[in-house]
SEMIMAR-603715 format. One record per atom (N, C-alpha, C, O): x, y, z. Coordinates in steps of 0.05 Angstrom, whole numbers, plus 5000, padded with zeros to 4 digits. Layout:
SEMIMAR-603715
XYZ
...
This chain:
SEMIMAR-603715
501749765000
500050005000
501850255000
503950255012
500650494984
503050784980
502450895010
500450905024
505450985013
505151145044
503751375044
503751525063
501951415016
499751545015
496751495038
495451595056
496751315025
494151195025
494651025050
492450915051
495550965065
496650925089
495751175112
494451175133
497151415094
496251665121
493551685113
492351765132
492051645093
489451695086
487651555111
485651655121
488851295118
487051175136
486251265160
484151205172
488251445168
487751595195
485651715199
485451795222
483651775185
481951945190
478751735187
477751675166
477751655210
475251535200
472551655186
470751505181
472351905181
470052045174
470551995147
468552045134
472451905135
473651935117
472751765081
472451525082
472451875062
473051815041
476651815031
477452035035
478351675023
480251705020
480851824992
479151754975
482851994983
483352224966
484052074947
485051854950
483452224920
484952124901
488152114899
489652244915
489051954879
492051944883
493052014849
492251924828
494452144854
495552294834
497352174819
497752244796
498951944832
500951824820
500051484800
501451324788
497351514806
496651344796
496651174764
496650944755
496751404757
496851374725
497951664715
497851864730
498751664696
499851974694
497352054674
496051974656
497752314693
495352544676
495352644655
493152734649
497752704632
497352834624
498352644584
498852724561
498352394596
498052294565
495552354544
493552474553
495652284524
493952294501
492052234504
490252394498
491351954514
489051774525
487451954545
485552064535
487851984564
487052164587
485652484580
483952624590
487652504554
486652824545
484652764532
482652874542
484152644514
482152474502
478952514517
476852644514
480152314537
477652134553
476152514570
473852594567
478452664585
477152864590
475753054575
474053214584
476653024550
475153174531
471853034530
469753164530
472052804529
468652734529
467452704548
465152614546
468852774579
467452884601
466553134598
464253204600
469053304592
468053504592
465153684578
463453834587
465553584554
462553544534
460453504537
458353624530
461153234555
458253104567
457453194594
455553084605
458853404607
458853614631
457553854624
456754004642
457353924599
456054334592
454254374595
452354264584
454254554615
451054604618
450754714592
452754824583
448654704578
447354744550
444654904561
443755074545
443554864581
441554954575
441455344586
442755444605
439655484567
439455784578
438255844602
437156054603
438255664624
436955814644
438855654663
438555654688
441555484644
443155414670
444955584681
445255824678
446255424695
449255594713
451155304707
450555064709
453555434699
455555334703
459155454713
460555474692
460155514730
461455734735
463555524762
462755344777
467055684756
467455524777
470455874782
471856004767
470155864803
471556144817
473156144844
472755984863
474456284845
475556304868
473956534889
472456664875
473856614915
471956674924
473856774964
474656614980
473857024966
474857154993
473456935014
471157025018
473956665031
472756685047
474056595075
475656405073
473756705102
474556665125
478056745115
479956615125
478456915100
481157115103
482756955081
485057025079
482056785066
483456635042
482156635015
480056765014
482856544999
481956454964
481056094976
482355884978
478656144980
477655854965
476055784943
474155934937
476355544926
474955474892
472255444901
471555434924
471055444886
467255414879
466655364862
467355514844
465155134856
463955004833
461055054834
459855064855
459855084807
457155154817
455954964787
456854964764
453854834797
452554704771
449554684775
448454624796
448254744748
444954634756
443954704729
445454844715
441654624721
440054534691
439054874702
439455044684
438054964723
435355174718
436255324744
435855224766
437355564741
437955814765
435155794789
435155854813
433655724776
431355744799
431555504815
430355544836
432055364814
432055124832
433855204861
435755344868
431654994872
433755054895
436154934903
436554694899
438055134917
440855024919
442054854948
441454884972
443954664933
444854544953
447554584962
449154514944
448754674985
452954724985
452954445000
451754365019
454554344985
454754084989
458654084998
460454164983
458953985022
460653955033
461753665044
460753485057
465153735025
466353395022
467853315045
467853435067
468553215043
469053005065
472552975064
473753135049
473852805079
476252805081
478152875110
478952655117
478853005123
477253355118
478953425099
478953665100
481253335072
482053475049
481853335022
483253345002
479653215026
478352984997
477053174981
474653104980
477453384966
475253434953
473353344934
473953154921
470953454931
468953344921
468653314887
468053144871
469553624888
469053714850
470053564835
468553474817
472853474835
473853264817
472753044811
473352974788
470952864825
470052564833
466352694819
465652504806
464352904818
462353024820
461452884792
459352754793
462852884765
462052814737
461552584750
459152614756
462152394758
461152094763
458752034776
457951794774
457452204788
455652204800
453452374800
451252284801
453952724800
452252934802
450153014785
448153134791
451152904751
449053074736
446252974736
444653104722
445452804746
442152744742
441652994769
439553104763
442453074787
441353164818
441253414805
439553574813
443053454783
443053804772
441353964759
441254204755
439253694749
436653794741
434153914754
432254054749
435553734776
432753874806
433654124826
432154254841
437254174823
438254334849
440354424829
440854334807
441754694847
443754764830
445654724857
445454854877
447454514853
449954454866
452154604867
453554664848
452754694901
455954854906
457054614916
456054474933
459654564904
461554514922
463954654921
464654744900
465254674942
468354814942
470354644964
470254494984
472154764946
474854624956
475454754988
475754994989
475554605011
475454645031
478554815045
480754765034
478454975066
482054985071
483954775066
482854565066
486854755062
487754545054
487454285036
488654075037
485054395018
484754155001
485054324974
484454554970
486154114954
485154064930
486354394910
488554494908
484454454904
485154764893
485354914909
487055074901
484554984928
484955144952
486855174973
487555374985
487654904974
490854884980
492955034963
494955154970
491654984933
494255054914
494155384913
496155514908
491855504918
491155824917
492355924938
493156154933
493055824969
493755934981
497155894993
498555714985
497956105013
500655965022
500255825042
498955895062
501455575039
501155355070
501855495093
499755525106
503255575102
504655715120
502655935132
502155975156
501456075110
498756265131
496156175136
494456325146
495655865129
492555725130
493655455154
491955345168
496255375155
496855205178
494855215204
492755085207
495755375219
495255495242
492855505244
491955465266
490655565218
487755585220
485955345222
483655345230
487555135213
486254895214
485154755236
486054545245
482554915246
480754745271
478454775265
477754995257
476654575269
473154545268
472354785274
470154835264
473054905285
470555245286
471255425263
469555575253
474255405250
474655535224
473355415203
472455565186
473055115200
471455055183
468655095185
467155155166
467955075208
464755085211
463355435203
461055515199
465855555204
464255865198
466255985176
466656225175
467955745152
467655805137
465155635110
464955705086
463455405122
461755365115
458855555117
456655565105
460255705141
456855915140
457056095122
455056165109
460156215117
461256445102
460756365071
460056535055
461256115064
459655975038
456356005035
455256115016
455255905054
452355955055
451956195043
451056225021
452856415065
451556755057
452856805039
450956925028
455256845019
455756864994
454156694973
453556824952
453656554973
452056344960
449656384956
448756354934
448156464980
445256594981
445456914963
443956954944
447157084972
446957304954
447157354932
445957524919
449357104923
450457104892
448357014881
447557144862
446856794887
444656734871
442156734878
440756544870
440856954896
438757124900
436656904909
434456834900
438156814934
436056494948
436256604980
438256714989
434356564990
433756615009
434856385041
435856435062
433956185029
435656055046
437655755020
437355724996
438755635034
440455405016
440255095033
440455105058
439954885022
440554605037
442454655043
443754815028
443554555067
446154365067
447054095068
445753915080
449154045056
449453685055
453053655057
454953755045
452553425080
455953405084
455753135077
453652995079
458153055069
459252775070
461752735086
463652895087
461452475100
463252415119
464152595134
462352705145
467052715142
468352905159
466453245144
466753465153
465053185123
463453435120
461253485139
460453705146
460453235148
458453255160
458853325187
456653345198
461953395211
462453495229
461453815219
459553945226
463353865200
463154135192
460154245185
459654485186
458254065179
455454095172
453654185192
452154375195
454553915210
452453895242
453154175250
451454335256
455854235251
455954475268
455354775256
455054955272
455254815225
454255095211
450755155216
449655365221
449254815209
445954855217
445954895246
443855005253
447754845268
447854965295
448055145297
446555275312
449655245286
450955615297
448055855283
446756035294
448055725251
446155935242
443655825223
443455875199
441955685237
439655515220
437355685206
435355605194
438455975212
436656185192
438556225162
438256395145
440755975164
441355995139
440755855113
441555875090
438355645129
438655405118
436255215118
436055095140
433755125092
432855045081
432554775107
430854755124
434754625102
434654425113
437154255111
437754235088
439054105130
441153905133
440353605125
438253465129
443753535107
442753285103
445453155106
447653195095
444652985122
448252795137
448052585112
445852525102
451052445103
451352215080
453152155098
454252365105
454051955112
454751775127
455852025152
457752195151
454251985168
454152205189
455952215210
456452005221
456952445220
458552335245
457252315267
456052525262
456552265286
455452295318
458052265336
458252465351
459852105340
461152165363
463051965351
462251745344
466352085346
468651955331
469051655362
468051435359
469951705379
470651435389
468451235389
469451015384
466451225393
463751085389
464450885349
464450645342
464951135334
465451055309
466650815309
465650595302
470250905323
472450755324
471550455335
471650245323
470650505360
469550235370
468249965353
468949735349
465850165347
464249955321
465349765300
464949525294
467750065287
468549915272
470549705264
471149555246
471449795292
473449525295
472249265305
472749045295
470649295324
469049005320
467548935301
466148755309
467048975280
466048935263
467848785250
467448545245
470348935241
472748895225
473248625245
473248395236
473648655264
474948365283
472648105278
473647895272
470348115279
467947985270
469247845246
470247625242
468948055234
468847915195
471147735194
470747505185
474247805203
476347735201
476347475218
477947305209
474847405240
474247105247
472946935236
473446695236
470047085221
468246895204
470946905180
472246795198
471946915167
473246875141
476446685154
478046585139
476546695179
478646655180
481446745169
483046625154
481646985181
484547085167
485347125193
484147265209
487446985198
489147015222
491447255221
492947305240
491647395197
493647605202
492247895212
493448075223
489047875205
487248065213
487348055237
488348225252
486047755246
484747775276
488347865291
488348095300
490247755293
492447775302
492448135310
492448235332
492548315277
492548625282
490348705294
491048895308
487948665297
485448735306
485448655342
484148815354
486248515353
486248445370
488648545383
488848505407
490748695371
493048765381
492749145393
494549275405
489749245386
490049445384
487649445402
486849655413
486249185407
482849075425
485149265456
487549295460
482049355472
479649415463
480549765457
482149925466
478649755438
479150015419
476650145416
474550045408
477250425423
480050585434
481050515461
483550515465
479250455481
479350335500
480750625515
479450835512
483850635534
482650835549
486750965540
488351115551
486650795517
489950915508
489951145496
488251285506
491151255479
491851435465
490751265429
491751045423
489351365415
490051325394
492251415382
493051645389
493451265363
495851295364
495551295331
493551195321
497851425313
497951395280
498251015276
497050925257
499350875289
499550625287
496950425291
496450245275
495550475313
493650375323
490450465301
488450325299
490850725288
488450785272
489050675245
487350615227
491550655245
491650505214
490850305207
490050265184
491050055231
490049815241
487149805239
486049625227
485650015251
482949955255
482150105229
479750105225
483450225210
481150265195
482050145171
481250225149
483749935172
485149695144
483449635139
482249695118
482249335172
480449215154
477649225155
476149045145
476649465168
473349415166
473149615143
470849695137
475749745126
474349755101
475749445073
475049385050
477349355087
477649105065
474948985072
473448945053
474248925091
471548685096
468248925091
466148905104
468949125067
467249265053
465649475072
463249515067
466549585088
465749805107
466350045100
465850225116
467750125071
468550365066
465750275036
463750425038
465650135020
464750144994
463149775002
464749584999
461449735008
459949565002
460249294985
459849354962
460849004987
462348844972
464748834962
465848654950
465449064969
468149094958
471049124980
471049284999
473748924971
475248954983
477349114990
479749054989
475949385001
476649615004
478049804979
478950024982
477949664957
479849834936
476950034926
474549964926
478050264918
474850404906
476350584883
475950814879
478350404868
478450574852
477850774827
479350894811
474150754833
472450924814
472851164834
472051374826
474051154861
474451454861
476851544872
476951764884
478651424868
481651364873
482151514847
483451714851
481651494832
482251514806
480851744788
481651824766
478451814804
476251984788
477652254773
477252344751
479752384798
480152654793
482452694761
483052894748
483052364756
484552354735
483552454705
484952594690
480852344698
478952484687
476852604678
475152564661
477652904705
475853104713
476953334698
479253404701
475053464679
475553624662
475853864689
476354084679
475853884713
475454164726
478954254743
479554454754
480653954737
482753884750
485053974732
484253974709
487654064733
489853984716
491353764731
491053604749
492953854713
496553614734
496853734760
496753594781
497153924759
497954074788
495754084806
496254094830
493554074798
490754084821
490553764834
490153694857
491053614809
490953254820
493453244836
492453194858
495753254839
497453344851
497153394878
497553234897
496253684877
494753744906
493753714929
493753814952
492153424910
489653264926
491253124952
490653144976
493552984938
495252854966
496253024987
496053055012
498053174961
499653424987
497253565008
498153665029
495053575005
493553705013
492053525046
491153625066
492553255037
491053115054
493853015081
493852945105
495553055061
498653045090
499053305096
499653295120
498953585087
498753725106
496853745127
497553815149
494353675122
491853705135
491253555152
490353665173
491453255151
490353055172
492053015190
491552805201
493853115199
496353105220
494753305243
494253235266
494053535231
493753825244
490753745260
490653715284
488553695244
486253655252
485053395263
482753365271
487653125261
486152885278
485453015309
483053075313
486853035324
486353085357
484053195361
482553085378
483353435347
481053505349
478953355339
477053345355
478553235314
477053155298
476552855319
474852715309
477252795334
478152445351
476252515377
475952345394
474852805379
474152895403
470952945390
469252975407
470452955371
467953035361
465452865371
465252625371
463353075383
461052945401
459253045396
458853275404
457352885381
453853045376
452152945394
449753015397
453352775406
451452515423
449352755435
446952705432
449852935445
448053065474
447053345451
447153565462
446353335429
444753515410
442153315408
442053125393
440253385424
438053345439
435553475420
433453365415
436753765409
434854035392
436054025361
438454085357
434753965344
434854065319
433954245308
431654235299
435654485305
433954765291
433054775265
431754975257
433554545247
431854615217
432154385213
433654245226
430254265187
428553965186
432053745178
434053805165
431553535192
434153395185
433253185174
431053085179
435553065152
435252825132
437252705132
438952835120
438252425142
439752225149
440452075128
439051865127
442252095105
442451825083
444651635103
446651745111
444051365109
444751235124
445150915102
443350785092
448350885100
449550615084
448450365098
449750335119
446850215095
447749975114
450649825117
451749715136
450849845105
454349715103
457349855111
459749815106
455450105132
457550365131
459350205163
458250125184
462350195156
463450135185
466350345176
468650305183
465450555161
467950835164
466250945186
466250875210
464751135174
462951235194
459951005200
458050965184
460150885227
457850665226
455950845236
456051005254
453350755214
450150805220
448850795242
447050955247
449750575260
448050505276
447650825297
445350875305
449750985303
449751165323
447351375310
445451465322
447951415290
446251615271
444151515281
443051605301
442951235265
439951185269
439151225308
436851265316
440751225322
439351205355
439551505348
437351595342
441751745344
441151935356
438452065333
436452155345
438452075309
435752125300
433251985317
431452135324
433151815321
430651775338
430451895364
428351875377
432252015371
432452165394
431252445389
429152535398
433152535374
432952855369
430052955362
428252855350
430353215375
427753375367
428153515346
430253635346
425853545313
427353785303
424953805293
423353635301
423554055267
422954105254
420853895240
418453865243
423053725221
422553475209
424453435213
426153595220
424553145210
426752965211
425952605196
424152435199
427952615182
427452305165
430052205158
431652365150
430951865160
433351735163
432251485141
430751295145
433351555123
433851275096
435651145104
437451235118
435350925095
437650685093
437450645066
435650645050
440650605063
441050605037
443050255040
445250215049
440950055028
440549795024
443649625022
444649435035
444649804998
447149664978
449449854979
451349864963
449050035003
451750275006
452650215035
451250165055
455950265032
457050275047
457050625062
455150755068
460150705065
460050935069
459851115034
459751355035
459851065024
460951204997
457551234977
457551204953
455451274990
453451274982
452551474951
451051414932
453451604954
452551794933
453351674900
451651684882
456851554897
457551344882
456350994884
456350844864
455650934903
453950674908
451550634898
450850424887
449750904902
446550774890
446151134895
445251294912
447851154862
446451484861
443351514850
442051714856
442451344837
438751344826
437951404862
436751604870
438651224877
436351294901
436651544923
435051614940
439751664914
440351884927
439252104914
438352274929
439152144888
436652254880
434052284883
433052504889
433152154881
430452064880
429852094910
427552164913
431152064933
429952044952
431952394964
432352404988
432752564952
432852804946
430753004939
430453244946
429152824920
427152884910
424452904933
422953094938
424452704941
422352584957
422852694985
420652744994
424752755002
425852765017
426153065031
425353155053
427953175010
428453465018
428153634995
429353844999
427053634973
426253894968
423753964966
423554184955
421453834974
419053934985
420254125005
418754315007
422754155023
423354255034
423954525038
423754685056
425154535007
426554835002
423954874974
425354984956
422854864969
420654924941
418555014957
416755004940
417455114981
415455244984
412955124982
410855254983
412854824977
411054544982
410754545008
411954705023
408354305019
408254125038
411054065044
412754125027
411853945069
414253765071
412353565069
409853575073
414753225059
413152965061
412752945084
413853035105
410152765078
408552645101
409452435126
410652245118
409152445149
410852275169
410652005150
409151965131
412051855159
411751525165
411551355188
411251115185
């Protein structure tokens, strides 16, 4: 395994980043293949948006992607995960059917991706903690709302987005339509726990004695040690080989390992990025990120929507589904998503749609919301 993708594991909220070294970017073939992404990406139609910019926010240059069939629809800032995975690159594989109903923001977060490359490391270091992200996701919202004359916007996090998520619909829920968690966080050691017994589980039913051997070397976990860079690498090997990151699959996902390779929105130097971006970053923000606790968020200030993997043991479901049944909010509704692991949106994008549809934008359209169940 690359001592890439190694530090990638450290982070359990985590989607792991594309890798740059994978294939080289900039042969014939590749120029090619981007060209008929790119094609099959234009917005064409006159009442769309398609636009991608750099943008003043929380004292830096961060990127913004903006896509949708019809300016009137309502919008979603959709926030990626990692905390330096960005989203935009990996988005052609998945986004354009959602673009017909919503006009999609995503941006490159501090230290990730293009935004890493816009700014100097050295003056965004030091900034890297959950309250800078969480209110530079609000600072997205209200630019976002002004630029395109919307009154309020969804929000939607994935994975380590969804720390950054839970906490922007907390601080300011007069910004916001309605929240939607894709493999959610509730409380990181709770995570850790799960998913190593899970991982220790699988690795006895199959009998692999070099699993159970590392899984048991690091039992009980977290238990009351220090997580350690050694000990998280361990627990998050194999409960995504035994398909806890991507569903049937033995942990390889390289439809998105690979995605940003041909992403018309990327060059050489932006794919590049993606790594440098995720070893500056996940060193700075584990400790904090290892402390994250929604458990005792009792009050939900605007209607919440749960897409929940069954097969999720990055971030495991089960905590999500108890604290949604707990919480008070607005509305509130929790899918299970059948045939997804953590990586839902690439797993069974027809039903992440469709139940987008069904789900949350009665929400923001000035409809009924749907009806209980």
């Amino acid at each position: 395994m690359k001592k890439t993708a190694i530090v990638l594991l450290l982070i359990a909220a985590l989607c792991p980043a594309a890798h740059a070294g994978e294939a080289p970017r900039d042969d014939a073939s590749y120029a090619k293949a981007r060209d008929v992404v790119r094609d099959l990406e234009r917005i064409v139609a006159p009442e769309g948006i398609q636009e991608s910019y750099k943008a003043r926010i929380g004292g830096i240059d961060q990127w913004i992607n903006v896509r949708g069939q019809d300016k009137a629809n309502p919008v979603i800032v959709f926030i990626h995960g990692g905390p330096a995975s960005p989203l935009t690159p990996t988005t052609w594989e998945f986004q354009r059917p959602i673009e017909e109903y919503f006009t999609v923001v995503n941006y490159d977060q501090r230290g990730a991706g293009k935004t890493f490359l816009a700014n100097d490391p050295d003056a965004v270091a030091d900034t890297l903690h959950i309250d800078r992200y969480v209110d530079d996701a609000i600072e997205i919202a209200e630019y976002v709302r002004k630029r395109y004359h919307k009154d309020k916007v969804i929000l939607m996090g994935h994975s380590w987005g969804t720390v950054v998520g839970m906490g922007a619909a907390l601080k300011r829920p007069d910004l916001f339509h309605a929240y939607v968690g894709i493999g959610q966080v509730i409380n990181v050691r709770d995570n850790e726990r799960i998913s190593v017994e899970y991982g220790l589980a699988q690795a006895r039913q199959h009998g692999n004695a070099e699993a159970v051997t590392e899984l048991e070397s690091i039992s009980p976990y977290p238990g009351d040690r220090p997580i350690t860079r050694e000990r998280i690498i361990i627990a998050r090997k194999w409960p995504q080989f035994y398909g806890g990151m991507s569903a049937y699959r033995d942990g390889s996902a390289k439809y998105f390992f690979g995605a940003a390779l041909l992403s018309p929105e990327y060059d050489a130097a932006d794919v590049k990025a993606i790594d440098a971006g995720n070893v500056f970053t996940l060193g700075r923000i584990l400790p904090e990120f290892l402390e994250v606790d929604y458990k005792d968020v009792r009050e939900f200030p605007v209607p919440v929507v749960m897409f929940m993997g069954r097969h999720d043991y990055t971030t495991p479901s089960a905590p999500t589904a108890q604290w949604l049944e707990r919480v008070k909010a607005p509305y509130k509704r929790g899918v299970w998503f059948e045939r997804s692991a953590h990586m839902i949106p690439w797993e069974e994008p027809g039903k992440l749609l469709v139940s987008l549809l069904a789900e949350v934008r009665p929400l923001a359209s000035g409809t009924d919301a749907p009806p209980p169940r």
